[in-house]
C-alpha positions in Angstrom: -29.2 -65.8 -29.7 -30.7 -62.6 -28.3 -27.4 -62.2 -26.2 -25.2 -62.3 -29.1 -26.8 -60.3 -31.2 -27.0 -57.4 -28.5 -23.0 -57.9 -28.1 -22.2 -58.2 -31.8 -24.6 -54.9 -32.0 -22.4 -52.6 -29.7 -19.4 -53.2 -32.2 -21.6 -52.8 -35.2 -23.0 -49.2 -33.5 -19.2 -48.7 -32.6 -17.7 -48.6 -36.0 -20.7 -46.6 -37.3 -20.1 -44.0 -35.0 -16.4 -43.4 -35.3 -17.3 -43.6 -39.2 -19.6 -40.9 -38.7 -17.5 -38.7 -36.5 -14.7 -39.0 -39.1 -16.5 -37.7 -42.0 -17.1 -34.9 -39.7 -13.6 -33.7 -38.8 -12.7 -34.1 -42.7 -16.0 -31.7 -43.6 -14.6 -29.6 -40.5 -10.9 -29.5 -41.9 -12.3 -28.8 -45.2 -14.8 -26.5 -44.6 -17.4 -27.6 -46.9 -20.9 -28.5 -45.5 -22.7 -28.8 -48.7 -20.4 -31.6 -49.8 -23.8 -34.3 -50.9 -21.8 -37.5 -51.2 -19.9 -37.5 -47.2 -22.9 -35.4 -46.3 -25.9 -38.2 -47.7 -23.1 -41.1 -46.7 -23.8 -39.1 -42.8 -27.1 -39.5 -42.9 -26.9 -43.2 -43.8 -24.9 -43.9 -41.1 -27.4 -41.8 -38.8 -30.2 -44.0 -40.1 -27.7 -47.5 -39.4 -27.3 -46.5 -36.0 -30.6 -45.8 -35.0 -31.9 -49.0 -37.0 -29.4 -51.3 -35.3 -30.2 -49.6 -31.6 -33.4 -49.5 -32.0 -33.5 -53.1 -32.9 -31.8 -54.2 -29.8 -34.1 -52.8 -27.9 -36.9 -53.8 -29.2 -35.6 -57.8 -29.0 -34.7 -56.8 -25.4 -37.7 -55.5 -24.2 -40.2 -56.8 -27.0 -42.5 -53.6 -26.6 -43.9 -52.2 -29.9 -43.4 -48.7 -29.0 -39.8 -49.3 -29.5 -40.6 -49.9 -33.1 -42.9 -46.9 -33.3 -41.0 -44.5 -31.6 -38.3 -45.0 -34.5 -40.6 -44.9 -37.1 -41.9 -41.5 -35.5 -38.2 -40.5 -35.2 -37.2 -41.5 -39.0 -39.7 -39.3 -40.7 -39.2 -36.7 -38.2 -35.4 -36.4 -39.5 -36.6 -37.2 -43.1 -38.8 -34.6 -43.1 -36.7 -32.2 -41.7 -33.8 -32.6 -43.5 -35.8 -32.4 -47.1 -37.7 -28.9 -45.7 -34.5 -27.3 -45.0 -32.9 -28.4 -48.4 -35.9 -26.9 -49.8 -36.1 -23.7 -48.2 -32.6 -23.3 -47.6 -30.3 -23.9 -50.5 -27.5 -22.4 -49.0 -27.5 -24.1 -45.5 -25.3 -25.8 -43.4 -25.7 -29.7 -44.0 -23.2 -30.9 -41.8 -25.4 -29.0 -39.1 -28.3 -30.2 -39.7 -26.8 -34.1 -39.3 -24.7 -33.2 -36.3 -28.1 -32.0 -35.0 -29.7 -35.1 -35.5 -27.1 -37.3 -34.7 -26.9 -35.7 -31.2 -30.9 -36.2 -30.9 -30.5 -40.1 -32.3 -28.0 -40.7 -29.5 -29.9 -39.1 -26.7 -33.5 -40.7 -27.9 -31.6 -44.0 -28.2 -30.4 -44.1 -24.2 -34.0 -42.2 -23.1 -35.9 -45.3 -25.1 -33.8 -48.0 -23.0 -34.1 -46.2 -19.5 -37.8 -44.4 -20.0 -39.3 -44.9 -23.4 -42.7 -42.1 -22.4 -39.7 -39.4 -22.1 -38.3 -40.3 -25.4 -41.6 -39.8 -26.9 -41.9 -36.8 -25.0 -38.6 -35.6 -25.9 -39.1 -36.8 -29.3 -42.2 -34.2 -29.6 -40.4 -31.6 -28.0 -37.4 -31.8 -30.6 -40.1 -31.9 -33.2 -42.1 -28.9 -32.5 -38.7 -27.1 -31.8 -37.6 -27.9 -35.4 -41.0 -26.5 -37.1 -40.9 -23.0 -35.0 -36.4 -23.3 -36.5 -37.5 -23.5 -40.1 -38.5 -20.0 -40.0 -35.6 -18.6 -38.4 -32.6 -18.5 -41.0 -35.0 -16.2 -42.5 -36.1 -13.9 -40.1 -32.0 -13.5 -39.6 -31.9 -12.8 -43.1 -34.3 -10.1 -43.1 -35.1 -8.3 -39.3 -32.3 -6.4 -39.8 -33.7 -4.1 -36.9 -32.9 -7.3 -34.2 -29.6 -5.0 -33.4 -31.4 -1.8 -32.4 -33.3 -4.2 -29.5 -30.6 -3.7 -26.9 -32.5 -3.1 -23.6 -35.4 -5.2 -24.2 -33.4 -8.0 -24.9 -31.8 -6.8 -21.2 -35.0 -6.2 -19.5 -36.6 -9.4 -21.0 -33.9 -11.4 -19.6 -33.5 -9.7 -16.2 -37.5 -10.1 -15.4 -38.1 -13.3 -16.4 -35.0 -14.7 -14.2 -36.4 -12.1 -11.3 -39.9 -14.7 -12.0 -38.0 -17.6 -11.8 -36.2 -16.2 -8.2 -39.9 -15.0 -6.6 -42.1 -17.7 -8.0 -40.3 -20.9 -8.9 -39.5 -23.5 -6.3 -36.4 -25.0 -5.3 -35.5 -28.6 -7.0 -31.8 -30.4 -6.5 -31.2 -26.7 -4.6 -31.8 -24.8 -7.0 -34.8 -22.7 -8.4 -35.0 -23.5 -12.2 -38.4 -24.1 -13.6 -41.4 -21.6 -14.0 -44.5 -23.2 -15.2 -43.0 -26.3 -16.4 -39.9 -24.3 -18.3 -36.6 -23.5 -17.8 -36.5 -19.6 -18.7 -32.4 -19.5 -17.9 -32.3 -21.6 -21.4 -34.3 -19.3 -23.8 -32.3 -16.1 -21.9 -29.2 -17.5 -23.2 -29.9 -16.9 -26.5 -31.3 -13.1 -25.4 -28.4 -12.3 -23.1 -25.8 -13.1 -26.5 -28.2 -10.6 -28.8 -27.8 -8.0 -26.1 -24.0 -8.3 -25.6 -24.1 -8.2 -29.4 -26.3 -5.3 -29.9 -24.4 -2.8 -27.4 -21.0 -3.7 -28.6 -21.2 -3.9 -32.6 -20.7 -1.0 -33.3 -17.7 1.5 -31.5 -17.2 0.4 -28.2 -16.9 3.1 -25.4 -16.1 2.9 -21.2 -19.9 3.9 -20.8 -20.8 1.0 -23.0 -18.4 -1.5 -21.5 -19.5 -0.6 -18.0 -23.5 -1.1 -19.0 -22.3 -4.5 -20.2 -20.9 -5.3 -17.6 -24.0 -4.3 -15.2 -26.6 -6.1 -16.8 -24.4 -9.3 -17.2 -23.8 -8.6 -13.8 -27.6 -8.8 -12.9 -28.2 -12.0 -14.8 -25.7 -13.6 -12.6 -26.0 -12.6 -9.6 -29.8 -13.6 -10.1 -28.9 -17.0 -11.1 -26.6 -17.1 -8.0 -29.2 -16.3 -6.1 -31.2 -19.0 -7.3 -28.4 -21.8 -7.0 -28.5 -22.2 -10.9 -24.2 -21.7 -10.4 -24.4 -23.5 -13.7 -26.1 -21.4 -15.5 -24.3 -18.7 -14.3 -21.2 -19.4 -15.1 -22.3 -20.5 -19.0 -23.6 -16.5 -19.0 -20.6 -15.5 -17.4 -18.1 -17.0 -20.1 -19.8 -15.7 -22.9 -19.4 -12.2 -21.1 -16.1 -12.4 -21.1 -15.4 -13.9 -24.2 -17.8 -10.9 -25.9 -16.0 -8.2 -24.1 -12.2 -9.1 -24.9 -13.7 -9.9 -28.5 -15.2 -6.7 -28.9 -12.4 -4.4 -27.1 -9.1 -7.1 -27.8 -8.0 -5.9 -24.8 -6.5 -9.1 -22.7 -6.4 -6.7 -19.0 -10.1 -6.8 -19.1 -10.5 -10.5 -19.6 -8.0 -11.0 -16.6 -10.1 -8.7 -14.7 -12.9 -10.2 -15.2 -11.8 -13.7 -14.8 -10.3 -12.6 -11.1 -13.5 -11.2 -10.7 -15.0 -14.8 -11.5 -12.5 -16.5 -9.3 -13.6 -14.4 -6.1 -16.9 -14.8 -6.9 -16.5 -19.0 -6.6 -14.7 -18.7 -3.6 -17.8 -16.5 -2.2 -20.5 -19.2 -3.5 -18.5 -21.6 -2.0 -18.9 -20.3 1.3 -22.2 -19.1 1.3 -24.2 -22.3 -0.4 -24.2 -25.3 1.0 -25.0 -27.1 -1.6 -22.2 -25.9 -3.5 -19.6 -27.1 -0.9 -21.5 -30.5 -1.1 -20.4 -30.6 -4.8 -16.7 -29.3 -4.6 -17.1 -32.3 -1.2 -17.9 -34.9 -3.5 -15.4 -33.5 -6.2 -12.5 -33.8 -4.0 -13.2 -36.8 -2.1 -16.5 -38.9 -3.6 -16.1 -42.3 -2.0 -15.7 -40.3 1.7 -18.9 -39.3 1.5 -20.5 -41.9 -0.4 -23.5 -42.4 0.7 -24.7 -39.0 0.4 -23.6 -36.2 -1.7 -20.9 -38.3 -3.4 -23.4 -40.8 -4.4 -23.9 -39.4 -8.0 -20.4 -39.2 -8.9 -19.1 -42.5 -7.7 -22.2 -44.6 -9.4 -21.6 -42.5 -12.9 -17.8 -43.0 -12.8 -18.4 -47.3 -11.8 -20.6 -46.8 -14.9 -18.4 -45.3 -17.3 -15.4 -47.5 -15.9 -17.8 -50.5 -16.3 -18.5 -49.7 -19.7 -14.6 -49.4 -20.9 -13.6 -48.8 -24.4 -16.2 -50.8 -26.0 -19.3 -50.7 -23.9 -21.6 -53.3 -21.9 -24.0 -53.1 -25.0 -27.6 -51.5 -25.0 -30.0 -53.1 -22.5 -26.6 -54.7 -20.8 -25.6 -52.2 -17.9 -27.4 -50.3 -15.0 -27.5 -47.0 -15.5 -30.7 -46.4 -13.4 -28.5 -47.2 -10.5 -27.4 -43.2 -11.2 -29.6 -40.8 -10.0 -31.2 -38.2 -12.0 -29.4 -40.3 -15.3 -31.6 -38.7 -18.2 -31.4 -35.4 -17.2 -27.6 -34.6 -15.6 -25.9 -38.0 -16.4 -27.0 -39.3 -19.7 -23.3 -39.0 -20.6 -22.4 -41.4 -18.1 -25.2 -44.2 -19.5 -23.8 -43.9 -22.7 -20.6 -44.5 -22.3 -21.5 -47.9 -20.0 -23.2 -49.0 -22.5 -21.9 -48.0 -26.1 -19.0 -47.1 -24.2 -15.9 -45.0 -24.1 -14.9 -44.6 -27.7 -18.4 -43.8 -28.6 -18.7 -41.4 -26.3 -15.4 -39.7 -27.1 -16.4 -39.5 -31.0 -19.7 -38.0 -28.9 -17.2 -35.6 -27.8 -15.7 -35.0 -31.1 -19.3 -34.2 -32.6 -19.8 -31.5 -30.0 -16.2 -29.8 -30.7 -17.0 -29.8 -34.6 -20.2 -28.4 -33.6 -18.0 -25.4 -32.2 -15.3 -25.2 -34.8 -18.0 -24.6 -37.0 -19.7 -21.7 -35.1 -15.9 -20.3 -34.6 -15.6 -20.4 -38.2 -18.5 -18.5 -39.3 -17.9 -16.0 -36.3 -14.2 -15.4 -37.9 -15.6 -15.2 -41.5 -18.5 -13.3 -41.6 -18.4 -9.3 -41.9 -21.1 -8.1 -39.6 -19.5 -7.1 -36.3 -22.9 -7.8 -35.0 -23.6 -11.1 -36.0 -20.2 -12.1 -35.8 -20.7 -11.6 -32.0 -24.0 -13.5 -31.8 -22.1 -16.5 -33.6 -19.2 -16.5 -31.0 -21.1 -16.1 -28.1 -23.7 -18.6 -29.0 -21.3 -21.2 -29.8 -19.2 -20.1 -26.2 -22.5 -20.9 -24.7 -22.5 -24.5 -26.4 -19.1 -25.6 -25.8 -19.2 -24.2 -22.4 -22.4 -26.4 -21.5 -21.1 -29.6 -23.1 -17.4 -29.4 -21.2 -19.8 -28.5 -17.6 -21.7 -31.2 -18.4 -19.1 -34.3 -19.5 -16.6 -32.4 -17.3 -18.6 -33.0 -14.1 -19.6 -36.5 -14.6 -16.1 -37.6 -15.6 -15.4 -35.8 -12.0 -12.9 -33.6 -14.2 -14.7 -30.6 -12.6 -17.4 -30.1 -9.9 -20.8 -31.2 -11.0 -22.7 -28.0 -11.9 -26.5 -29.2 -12.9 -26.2 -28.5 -17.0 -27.9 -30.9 -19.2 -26.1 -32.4 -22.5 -27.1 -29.8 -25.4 -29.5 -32.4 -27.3 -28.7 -35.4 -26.0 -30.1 -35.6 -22.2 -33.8 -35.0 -21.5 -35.2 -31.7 -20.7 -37.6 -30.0 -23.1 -36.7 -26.1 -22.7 -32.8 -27.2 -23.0 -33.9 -28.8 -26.5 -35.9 -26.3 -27.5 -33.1 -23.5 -27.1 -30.2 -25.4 -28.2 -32.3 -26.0 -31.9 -33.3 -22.4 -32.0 -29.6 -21.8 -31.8 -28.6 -23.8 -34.1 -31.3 -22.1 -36.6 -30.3 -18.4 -35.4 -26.5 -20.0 -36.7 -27.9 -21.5 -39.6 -29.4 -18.1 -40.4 -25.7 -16.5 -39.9 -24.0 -19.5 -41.9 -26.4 -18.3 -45.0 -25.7 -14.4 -44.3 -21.8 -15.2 -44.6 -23.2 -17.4 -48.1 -24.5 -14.4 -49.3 -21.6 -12.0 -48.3 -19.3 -14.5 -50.2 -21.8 -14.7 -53.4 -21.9 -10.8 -53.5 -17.9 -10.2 -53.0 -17.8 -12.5 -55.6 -20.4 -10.5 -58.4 -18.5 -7.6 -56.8 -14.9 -8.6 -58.1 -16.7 -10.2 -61.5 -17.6 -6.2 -61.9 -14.4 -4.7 -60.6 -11.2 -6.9 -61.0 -9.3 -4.7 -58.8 -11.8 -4.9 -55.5 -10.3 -7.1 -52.6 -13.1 -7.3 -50.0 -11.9 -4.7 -47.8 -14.2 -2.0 -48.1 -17.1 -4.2 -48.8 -20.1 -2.8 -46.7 -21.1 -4.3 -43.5 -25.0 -5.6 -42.9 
């Protein structure tokens, strides 16, 4: 009876999600996040989803923590979603339940493969949230943030010059200091500074600093084999300088400059050969490097379109599965159609942070919104990219789906600093508006910039 409930489940979970991924795109297409109706009907499906896979699990594995764990998690997003409606009438809804979708699917697969890091990760995602609630507003009123340049540069260049001297080296790379992942909170400090120093007129002098202190963040990262990290900082670079000079030679440069600089990692890290090794060739060399890539692709093609069903497959067969991999579990067992309307969550996350970027007036936070959401659809495509074998694997974690506490941390501070933007470009539009109410002939032109 158990048995065919679990397999009637991954169909129930299956039409839930593509449900939920389609009122997305139409909100996306429409460009209306505050719509109640699809936007409550979103969080009803979030709640069905993590009702019916919690369930599963619990009649798989009959431990009461399941049943905890999702009380925890209900009145976590409960909560959460009624504090922002209160405090922030004018935010982005449709974030908020992307957001939580996204956590729902990641504390779903960490409860079937480890369920102490779900409740870790659970906390985490949590505490996160409370320091976010504060943030929209702090956007709204530190208006000094853009005068911050080089502290946001020297912030970013000593604490990955800590990580280089004092961290040590995990999966041949040094990432963590003191239990964190600073690489993850610099992302967010690296975009300010790119914003700060090219808002306003941009200049060869300022270009070139740019370029030097991005310059310095990656060739730290290099240094410390965190190549994936590296290149995440390196993209948004390049996508802040053509955006800020629309001038393609530089972008070519740059990406040449990108190119050469693979080809030298290449040869001088060894574990970076090992990966572009088990790219090119996994099942030669099997039973060592390729290892990883040949378990999560028999786990993704074991799982086909539908999925074994929770609690059905083997995903612990994959090493390092809740950190690097979780994509591949998922799609073995909710399986391939679930996770590309994952995918489709992710891209709508991005569209959205385009859309903003292109709408709101502020050079400065215009910037911020591009290169955040660069960093965000730069992580996800490293991440599903290198367990589909579509790329080399690169060490990124799934923004708010895989475990890894400084990576959920950042990625919901993100998401607030874009909430705070999404309101800004609310309040631009109501005072345009009051504007043109005053002054028929006004056409938003010459309306001041923040």
């Amino acid at each position: 009876m158990i048995n065919i409930a679990v397999e009637l489940s991954k169909y129930v979970i299956l039409t839930l999600m593509v449900i939920y991924t389609f009122y997305c795109l139409f909100l996306t297409y429409r460009q209306r996040s505050t719509d109640q109706e699809p936007i409550l009907k979103q969080f009803i499906l979030i709640f069905l989803i993590d009702t019916v896979s919690f369930g599963v699990i619990y009649l798989k594995t009959r431990d009461f923590q399941v049943i905890f764990l999702y009380v925890e998690m209900m009145v976590f997003f409960s909560a959460f979603q009624l504090l922002y409606r209160i405090l922030y009438r004018k935010a982005s809804l449709l974030l908020i339940n992307n957001m939580c979708l996204l956590l729902s699917v990641g504390l779903i697969m960490l409860t079937r493969l480890d369920i102490s890091s779900a409740m870790k990760q659970l906390a985490i995602a949590a505490a996160g949230s409370g320091i976010s609630l504060v943030i929209p507003a702090a956007i709204r009123r530190m208006k000094f943030l853009r005068r911050l340049t080089w502290l946001y540069a020297l912030t970013g260049v000593l604490l990955l010059l800590a990580v280089l001297i004092l961290a040590r080296t995990s999966y041949g790379a040094k990432l963590t200091l003191w239990g964190a992942q600073p690489s993850e909170a610099i992302k967010i400090t690296f975009v300010f500074f790119m914003a700060s120093i090219l808002y306003k007129r941009v200049t060869r002098a300022k270009v070139i600093a740019a370029t030097i202190v991005a310059a310095l963040h990656v060739g730290i990262l290099v240094v410390s084999r965190d190549l994936g990290s590296a290149l995440i900082f390196f993209v948004a670079y390049l996508i802040l300088i053509f955006a800020a000079t629309r001038k393609f030679w530089l972008f070519l440069l740059g990406a040449a400059g990108g190119a050469g600089a693979s080809v030298a990692a290449y040869h001088l890290f060894g574990h970076v050969r090992e990966r572009v090794s088990a790219f090119l060739d996994p099942m030669a060399v099997y039973q060592n490097e390729g290892y990883q890539i040949v378990q999560s692709l028999f786990a993704i093609g074991t799982g086909g379109w539908f999925g074994m069903g929770l609690c059905q497959g083997s995903p612990q067969k994959i090493p390092v599965v809740k950190n690097d991999f979780i994509f591949s579990a998922i799609c073995e067992e909710m399986g391939g159609i679930f996770g590309i309307c994952l995918i489709l969550v992710c891209m709508t996350f991005f569209l959205m942070i385009v859309n903003i970027s292109l709408k709101i007036r502020s050079t400065f936070y215009k910037l911020i919104a591009l290169g955040l959401g660069t960093e965000y659809a730069v992580q996800v495509f490293l991440t599903i990219g290198g367990v589909t074998k579509f790329i080399p694997m690169t060490g990124v974690t799934l923004p708010l789906v895989a475990y890894g506490g400084s990576s959920v941390i950042s990625t919901i501070i993100m998401l607030s600093i874009i909430q705070g933007l999404y309101i800004l470009r609310e309040d631009e539009d109501e005072e345009i508006e009051r504007i043109r109410r005053e002054d028929p002939g006004f056409s938003g032109g010459t309306y001041r910039e923040y």
